[in-house]
DSSP file (Angstrom, degrees, kcal/mol; ACC not computed):
  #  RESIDUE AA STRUCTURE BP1 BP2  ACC     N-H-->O    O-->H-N    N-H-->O    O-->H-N    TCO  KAPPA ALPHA  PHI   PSI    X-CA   Y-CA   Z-CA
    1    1 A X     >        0   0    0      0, 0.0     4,-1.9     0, 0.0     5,-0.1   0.000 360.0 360.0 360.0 -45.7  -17.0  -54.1  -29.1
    2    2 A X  H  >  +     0   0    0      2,-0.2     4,-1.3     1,-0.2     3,-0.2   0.953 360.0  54.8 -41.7 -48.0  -17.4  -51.3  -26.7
    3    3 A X  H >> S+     0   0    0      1,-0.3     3,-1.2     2,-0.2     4,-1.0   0.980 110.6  50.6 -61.5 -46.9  -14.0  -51.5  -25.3
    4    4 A X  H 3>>S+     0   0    0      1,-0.2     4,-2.9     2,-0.2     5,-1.0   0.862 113.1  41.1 -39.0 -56.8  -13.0  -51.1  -29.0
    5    5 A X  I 3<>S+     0   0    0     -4,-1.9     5,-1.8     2,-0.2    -1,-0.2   0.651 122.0  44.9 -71.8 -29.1  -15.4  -47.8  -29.8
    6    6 A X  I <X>S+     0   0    0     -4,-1.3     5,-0.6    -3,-1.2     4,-0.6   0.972 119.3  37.4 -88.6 -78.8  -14.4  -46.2  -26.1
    7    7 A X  I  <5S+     0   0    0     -4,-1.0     5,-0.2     3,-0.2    -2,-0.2   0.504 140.3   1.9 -97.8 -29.6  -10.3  -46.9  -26.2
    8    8 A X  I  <5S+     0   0    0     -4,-2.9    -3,-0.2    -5,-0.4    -1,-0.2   0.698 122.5  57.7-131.8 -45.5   -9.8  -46.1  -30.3
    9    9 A X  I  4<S+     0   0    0     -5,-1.0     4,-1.1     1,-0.2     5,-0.2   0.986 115.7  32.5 -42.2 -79.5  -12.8  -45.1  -32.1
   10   10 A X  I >X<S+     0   0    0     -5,-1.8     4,-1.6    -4,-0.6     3,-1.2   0.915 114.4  56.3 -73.7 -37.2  -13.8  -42.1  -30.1
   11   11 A X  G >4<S+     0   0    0     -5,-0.6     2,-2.6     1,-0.3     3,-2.4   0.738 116.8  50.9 -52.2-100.0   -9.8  -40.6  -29.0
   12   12 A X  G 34 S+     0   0    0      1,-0.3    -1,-0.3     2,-0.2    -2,-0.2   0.151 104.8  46.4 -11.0 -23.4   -9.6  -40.8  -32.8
   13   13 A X  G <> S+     0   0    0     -2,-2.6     4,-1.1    -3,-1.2    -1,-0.3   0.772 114.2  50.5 -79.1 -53.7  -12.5  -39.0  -33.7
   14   14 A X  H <X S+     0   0    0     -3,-2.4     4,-2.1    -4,-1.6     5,-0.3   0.956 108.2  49.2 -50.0 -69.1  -11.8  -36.4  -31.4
   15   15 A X  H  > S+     0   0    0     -4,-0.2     4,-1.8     2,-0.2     5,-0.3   0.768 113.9  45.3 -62.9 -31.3   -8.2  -35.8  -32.4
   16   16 A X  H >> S+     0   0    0     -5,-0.3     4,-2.4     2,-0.2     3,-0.9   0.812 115.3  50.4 -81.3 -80.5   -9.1  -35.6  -36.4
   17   17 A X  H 3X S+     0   0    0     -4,-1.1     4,-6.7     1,-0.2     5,-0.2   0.727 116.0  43.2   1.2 -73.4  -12.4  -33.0  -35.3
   18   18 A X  H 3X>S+     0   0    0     -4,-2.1     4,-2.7    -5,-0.3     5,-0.5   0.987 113.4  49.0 -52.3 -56.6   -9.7  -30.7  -33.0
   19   19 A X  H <X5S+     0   0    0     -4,-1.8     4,-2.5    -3,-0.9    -1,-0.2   0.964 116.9  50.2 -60.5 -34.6   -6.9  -30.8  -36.0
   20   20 A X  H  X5S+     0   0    0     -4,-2.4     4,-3.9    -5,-0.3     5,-0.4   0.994 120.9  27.8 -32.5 -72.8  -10.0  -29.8  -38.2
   21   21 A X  H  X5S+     0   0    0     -4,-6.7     4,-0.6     1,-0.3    -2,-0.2   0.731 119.0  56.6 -70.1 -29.8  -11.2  -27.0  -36.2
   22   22 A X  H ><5S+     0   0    0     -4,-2.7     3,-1.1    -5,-0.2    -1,-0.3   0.970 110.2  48.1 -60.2 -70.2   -7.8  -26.2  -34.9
   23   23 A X  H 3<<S+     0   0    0     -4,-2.5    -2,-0.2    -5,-0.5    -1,-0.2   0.958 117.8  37.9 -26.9 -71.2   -6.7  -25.9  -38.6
   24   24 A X  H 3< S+     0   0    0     -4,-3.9     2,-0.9     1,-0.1    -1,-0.2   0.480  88.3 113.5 -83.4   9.0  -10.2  -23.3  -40.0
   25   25 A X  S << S-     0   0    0     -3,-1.1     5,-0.2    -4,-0.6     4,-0.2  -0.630  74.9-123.3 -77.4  93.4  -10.2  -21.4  -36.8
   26   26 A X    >>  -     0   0    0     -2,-0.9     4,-1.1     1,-0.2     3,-0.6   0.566  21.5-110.8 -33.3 158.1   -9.1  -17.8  -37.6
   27   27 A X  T 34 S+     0   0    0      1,-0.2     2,-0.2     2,-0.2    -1,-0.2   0.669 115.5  54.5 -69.6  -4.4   -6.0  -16.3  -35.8
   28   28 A X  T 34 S+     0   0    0      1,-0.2    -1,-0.2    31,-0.0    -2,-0.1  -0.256 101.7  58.7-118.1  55.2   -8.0  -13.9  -33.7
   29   29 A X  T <4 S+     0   0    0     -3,-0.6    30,-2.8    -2,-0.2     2,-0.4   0.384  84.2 110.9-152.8 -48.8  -10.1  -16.6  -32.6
   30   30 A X  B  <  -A   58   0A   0     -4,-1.1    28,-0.2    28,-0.2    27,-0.1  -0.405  54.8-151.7 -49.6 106.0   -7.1  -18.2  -31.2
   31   31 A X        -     0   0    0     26,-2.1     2,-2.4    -2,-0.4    25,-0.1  -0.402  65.2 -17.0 -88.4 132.7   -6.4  -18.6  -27.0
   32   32 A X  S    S+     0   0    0      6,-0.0     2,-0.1    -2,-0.0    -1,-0.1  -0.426 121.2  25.9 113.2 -96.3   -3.3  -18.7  -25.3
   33   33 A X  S    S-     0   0    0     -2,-2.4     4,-0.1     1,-0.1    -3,-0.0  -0.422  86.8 -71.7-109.4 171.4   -0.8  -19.6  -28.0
   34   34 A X     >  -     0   0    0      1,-0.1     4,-1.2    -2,-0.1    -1,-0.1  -0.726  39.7-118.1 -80.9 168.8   -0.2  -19.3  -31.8
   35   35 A X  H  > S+     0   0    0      1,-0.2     4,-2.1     2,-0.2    -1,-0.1   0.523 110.1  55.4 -55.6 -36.1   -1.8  -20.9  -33.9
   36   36 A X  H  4 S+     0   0    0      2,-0.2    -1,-0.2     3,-0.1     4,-0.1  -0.045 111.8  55.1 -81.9  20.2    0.9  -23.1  -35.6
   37   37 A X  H >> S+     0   0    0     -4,-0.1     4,-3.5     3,-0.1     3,-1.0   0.686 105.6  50.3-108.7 -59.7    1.7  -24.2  -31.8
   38   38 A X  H >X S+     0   0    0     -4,-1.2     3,-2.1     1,-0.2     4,-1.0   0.955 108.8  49.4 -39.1 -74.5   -1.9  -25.3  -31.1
   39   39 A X  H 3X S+     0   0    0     -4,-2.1     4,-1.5     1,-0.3    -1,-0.2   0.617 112.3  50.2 -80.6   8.0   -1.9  -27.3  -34.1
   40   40 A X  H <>>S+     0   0    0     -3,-1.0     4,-2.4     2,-0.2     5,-0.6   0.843 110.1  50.2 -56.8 -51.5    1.6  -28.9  -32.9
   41   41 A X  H <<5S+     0   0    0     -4,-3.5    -2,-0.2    -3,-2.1    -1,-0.2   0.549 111.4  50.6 -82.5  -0.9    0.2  -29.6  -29.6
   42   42 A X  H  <5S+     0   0    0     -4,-1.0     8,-0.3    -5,-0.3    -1,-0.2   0.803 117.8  37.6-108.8 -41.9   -3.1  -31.5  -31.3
   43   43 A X  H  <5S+     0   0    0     -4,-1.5    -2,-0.2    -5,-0.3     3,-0.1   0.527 115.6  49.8 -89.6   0.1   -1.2  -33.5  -33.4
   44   44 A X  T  <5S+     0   0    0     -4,-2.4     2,-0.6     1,-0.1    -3,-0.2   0.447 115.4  40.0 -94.1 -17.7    1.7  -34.4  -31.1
   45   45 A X  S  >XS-     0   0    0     -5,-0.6     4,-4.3     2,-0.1     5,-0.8  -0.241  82.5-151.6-150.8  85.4    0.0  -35.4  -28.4
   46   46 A X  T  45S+     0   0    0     -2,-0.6     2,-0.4     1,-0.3     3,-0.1  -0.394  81.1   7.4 -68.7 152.5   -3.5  -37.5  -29.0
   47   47 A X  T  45S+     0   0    0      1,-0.2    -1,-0.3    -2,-0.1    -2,-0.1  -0.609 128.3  56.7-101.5  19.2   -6.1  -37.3  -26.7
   48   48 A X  T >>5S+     0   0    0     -2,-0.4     4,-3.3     3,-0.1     3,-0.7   0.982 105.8  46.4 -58.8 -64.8   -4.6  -34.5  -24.5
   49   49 A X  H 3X5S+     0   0    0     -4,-4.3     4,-1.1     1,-0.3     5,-0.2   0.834 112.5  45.5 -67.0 -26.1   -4.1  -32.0  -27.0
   50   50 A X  H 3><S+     0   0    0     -5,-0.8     4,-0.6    -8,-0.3    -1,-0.3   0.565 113.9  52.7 -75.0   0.5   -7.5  -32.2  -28.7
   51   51 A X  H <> S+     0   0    0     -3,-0.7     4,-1.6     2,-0.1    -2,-0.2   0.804 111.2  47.9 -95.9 -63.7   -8.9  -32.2  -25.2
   52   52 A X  H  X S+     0   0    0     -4,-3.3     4,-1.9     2,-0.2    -2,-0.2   0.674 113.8  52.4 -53.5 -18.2   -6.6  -28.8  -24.5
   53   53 A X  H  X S+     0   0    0     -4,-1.1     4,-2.2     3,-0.2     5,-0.4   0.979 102.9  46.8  -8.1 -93.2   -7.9  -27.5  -27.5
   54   54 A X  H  < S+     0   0    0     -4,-0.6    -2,-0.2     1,-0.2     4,-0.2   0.634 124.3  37.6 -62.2 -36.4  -11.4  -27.9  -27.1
   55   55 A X  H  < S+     0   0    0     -4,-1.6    -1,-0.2     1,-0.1    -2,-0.2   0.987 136.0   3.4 -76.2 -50.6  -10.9  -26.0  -23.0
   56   56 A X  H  < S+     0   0    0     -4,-1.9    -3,-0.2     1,-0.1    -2,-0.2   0.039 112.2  74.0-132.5   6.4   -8.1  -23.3  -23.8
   57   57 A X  S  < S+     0   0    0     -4,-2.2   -26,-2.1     1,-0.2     2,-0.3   0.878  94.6  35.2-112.2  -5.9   -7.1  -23.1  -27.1
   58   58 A X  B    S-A   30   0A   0     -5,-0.4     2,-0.5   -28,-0.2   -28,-0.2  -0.985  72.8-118.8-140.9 139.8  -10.4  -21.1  -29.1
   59   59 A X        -     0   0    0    -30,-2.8     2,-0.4    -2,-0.3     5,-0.1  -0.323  48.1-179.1 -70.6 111.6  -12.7  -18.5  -28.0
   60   60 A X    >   -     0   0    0     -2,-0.5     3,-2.2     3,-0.1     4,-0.3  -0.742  38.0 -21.8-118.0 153.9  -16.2  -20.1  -28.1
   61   61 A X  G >  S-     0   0    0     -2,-0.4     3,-5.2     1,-0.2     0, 0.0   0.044 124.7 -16.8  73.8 168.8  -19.5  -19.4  -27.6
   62   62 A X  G 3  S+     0   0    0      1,-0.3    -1,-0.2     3,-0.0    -2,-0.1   0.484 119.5  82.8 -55.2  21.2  -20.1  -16.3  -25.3
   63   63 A X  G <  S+     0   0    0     -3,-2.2     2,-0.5     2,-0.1    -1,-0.3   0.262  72.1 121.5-101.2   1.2  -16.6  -16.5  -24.1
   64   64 A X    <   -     0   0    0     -3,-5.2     4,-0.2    -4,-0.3     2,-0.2  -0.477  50.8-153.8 -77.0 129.5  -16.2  -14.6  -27.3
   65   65 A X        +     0   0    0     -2,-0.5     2,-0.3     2,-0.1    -2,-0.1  -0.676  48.0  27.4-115.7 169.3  -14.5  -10.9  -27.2
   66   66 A X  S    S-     0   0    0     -2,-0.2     2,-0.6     4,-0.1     3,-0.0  -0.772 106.3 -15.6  77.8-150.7  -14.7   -8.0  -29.1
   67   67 A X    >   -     0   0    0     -2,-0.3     3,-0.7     1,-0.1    -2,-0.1  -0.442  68.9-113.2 -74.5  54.9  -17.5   -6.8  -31.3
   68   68 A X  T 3  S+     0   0    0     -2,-0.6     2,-0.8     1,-0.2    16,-0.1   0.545 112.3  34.5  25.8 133.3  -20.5   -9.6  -32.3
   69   69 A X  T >  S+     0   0    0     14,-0.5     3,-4.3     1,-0.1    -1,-0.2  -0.399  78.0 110.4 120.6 -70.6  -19.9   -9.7  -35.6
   70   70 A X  T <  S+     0   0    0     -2,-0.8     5,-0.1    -3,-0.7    -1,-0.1   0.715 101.9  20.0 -17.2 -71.8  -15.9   -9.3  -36.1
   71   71 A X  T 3  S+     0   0    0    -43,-0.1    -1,-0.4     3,-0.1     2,-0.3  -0.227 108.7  83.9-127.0  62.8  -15.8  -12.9  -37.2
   72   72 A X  S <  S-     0   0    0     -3,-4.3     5,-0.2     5,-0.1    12,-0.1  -0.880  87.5 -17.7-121.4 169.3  -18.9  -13.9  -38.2
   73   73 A X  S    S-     0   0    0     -2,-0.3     2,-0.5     1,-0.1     6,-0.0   0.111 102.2 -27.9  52.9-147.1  -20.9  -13.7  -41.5
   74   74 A X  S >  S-     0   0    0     -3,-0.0     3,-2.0     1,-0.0    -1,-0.1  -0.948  78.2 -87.9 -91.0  86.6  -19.7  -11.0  -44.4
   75   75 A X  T 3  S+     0   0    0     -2,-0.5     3,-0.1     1,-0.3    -2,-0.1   0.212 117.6  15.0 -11.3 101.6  -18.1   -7.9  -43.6
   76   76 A X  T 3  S+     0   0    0      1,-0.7    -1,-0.3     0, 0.0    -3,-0.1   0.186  86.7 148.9 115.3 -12.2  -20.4   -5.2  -42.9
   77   77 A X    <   -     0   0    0     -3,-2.0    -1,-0.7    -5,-0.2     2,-0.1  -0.285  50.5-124.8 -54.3 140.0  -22.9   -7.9  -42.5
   78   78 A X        -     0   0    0      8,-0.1     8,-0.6    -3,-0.1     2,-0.3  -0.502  38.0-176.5 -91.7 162.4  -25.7   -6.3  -39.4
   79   79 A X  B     -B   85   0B   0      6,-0.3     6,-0.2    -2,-0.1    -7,-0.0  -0.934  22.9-101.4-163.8 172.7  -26.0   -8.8  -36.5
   80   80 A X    >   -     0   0    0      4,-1.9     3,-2.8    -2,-0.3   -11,-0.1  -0.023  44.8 -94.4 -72.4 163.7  -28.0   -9.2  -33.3
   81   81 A X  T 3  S+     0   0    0      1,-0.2    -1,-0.1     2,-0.1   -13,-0.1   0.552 126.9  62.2 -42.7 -20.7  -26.8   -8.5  -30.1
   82   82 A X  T 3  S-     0   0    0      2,-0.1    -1,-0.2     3,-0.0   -14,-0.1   0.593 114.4-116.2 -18.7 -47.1  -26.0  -12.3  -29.8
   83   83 A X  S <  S+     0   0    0     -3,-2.8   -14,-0.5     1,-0.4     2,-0.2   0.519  71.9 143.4  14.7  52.9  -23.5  -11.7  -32.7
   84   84 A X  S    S-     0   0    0    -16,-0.1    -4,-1.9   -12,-0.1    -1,-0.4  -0.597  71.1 -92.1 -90.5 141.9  -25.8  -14.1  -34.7
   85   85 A X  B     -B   79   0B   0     -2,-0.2    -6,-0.3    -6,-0.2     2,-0.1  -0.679  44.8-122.8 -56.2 136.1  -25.9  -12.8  -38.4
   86   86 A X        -     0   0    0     -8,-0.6     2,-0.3    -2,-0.3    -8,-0.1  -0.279  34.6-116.3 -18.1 127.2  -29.3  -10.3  -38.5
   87   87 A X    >>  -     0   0    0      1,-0.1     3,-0.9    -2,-0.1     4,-0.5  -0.642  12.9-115.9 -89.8 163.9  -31.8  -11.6  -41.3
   88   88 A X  G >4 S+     0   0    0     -2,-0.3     3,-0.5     1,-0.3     6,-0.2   0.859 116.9  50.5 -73.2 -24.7  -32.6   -9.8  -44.1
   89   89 A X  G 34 S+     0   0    0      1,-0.2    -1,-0.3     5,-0.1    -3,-0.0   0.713 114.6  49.4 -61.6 -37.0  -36.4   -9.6  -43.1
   90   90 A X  G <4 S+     0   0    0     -3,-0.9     2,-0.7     1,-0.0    -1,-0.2   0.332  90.7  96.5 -91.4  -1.7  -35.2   -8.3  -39.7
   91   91 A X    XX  -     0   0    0     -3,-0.5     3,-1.4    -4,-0.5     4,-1.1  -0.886  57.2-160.3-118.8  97.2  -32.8   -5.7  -40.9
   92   92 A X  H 3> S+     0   0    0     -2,-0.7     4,-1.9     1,-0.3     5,-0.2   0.765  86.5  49.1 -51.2 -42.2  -34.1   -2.3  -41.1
   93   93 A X  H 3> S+     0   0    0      1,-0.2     4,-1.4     2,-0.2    -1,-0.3   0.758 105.1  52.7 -72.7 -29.0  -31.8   -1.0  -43.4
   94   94 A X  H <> S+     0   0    0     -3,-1.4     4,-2.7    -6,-0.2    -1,-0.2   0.589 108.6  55.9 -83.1 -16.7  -31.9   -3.5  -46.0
   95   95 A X  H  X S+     0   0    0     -4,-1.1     4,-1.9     2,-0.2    -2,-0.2   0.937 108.1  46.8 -78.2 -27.1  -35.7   -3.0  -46.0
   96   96 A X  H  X S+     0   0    0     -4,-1.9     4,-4.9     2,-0.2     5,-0.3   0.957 102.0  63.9 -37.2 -67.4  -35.1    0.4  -46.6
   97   97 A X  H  X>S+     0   0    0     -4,-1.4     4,-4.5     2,-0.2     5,-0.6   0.973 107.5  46.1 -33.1 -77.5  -32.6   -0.6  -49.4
   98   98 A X  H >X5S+     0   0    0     -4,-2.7     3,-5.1     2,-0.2     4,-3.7   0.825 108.0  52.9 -38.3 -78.8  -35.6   -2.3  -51.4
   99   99 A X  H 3X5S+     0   0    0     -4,-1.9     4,-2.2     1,-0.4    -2,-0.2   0.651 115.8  40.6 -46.0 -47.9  -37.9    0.4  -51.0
  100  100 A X  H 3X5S+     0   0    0     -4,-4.9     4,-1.7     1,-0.2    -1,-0.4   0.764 120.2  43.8 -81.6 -27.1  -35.3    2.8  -52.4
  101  101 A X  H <X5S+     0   0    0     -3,-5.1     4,-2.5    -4,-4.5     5,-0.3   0.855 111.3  57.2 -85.6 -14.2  -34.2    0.2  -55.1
  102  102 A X  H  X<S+     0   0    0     -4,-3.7     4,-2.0    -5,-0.6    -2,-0.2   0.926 109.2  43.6 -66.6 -27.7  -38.0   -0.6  -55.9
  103  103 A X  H >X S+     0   0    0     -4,-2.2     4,-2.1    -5,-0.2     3,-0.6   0.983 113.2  53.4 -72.8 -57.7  -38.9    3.2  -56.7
  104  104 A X  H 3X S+     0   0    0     -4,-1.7     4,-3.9     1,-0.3     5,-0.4   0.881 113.4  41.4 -47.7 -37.9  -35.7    3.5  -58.7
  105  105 A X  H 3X S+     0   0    0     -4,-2.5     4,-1.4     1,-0.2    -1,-0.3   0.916 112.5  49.6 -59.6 -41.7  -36.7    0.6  -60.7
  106  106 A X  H <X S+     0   0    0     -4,-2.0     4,-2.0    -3,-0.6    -1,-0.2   0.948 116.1  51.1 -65.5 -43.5  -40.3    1.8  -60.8
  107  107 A X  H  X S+     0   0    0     -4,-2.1     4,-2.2     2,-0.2    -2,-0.2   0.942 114.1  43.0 -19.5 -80.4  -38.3    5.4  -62.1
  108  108 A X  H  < S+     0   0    0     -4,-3.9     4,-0.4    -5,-0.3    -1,-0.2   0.771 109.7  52.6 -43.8 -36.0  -36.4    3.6  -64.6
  109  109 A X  H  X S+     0   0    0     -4,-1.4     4,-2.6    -5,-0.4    -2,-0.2   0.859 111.9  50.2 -93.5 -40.2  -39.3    1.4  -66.0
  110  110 A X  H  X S+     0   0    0     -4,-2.0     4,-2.7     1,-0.2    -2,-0.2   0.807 111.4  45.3 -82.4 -21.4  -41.4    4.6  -66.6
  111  111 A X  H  X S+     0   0    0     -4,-2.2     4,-0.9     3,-0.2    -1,-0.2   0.580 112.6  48.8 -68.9 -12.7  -38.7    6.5  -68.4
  112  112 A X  H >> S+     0   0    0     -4,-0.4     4,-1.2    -3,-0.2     3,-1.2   0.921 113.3  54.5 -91.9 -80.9  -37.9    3.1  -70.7
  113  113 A X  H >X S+     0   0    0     -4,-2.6     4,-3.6     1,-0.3     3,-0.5   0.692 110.0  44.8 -11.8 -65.0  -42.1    3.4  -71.1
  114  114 A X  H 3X S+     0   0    0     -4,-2.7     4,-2.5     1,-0.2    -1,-0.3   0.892 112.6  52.3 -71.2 -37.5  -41.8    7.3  -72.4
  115  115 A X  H <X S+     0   0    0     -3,-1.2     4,-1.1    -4,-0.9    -1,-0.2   0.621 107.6  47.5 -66.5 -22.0  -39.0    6.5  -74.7
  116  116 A X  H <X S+     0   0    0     -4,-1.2     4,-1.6    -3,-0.5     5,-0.4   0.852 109.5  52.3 -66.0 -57.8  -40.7    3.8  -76.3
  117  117 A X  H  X S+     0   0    0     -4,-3.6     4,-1.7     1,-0.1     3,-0.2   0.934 119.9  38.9 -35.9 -69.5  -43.9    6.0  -76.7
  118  118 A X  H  X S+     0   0    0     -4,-2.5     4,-1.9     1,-0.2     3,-0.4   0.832 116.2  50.5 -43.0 -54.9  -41.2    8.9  -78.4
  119  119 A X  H >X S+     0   0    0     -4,-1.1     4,-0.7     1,-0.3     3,-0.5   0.854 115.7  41.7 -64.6 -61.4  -39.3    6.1  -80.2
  120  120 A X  H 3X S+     0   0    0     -4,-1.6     4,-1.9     1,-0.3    -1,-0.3   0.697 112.5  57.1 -72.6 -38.8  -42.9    4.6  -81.7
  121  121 A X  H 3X S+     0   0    0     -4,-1.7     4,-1.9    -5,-0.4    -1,-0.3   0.926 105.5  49.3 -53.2 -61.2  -44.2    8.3  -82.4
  122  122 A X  H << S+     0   0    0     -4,-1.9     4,-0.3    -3,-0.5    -2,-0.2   0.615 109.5  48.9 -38.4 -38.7  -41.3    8.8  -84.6
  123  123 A X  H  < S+     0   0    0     -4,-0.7    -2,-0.2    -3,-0.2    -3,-0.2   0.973 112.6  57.4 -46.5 -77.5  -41.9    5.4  -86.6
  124  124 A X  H  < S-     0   0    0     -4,-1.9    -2,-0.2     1,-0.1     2,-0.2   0.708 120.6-101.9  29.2 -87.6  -45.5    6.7  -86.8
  125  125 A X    ><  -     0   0    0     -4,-1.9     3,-1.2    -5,-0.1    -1,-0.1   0.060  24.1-110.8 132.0 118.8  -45.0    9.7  -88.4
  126  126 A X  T 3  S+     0   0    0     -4,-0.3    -4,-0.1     1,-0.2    -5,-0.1   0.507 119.8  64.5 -43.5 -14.0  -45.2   13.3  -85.9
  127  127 A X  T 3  S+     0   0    0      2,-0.1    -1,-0.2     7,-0.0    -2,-0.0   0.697  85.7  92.5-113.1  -4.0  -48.6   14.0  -87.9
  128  128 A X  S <  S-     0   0    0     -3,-1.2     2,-0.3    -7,-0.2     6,-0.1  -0.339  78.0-128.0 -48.5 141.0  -50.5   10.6  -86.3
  129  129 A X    >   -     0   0    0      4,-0.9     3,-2.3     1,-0.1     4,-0.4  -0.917  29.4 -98.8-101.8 165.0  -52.2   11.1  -83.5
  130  130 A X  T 3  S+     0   0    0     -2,-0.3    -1,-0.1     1,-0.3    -6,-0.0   0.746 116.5  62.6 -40.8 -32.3  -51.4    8.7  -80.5
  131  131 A X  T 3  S-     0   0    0      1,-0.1    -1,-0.3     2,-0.1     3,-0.1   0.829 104.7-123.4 -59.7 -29.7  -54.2    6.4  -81.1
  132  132 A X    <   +     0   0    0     -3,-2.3     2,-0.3     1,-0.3    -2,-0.1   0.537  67.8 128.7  85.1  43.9  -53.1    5.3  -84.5
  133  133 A X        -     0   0    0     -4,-0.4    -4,-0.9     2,-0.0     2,-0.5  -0.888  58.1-133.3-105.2 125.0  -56.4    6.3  -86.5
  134  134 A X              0   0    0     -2,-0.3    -6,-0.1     1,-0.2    -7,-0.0  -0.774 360.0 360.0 -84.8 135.7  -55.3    8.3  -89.4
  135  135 A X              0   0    0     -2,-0.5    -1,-0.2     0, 0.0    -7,-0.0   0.504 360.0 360.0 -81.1 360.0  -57.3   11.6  -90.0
């Protein structure tokens, strides 16, 4: 049962993984070669090419170059010095962001307020006063 799970089971699992990963790994992500070569060389040639794969064929891990960020997360999206996405809790700017949408909203909610007072004054009658005891 082993020999079975060492000799077909696991090359085989490995080769589908790599044609995966090979496949949803962006082109600038991509070592070496193109991309449509890699996924030639993973699916011509079981358990070498998913093995070259997995050494030479995608930038992983802190072997990654360029800017943290570039292909992670959302565009424009903050992240740490890692290039792990920033959380929103952790992200100065987005706290900011609230503060500045929470006043507008608070802004907004007191102008909606006075325009119901006017709206309700007008129903009223102009010669009420606000409490709504007629003299």
């Amino acid at each position: 049962m082993l020999r079975i799970l060492l000799t077909i089971i696991v090359p085989l699992a490995l080769w589908v993984w790599a044609f995966i990963d090979c496949l949803t790994t962006p082109e600038d992500q991509v070592k070496h070669l193109p991309k449509p070569v890699w996924v030639l060389i993973v699916l011509l040639f079981p358990p070498v090419g998913p093995i070259a794969w997995l050494v030479a064929g995608k930038q992983r891990g802190l072997l990654r170059t360029g800017a943290p960020g570039d292909d992670d997360g959302l565009p424009g999206q903050p992240v740490r010095r890692d290039g792990r996405p920033l959380a929103p809790d952790d992200d100065p700017e987005f706290l900011a962001s609230l503060k500045k949408s929470n006043k507008d909203h608070e802004d907004m909610l007191k102008q909606w307020e006075a325009d119901l007072r006017r709206r309700e004054q007008e129903l009223r009658g102009e010669d009420e006063p606000e409490d709504g005891r007629k003299s």
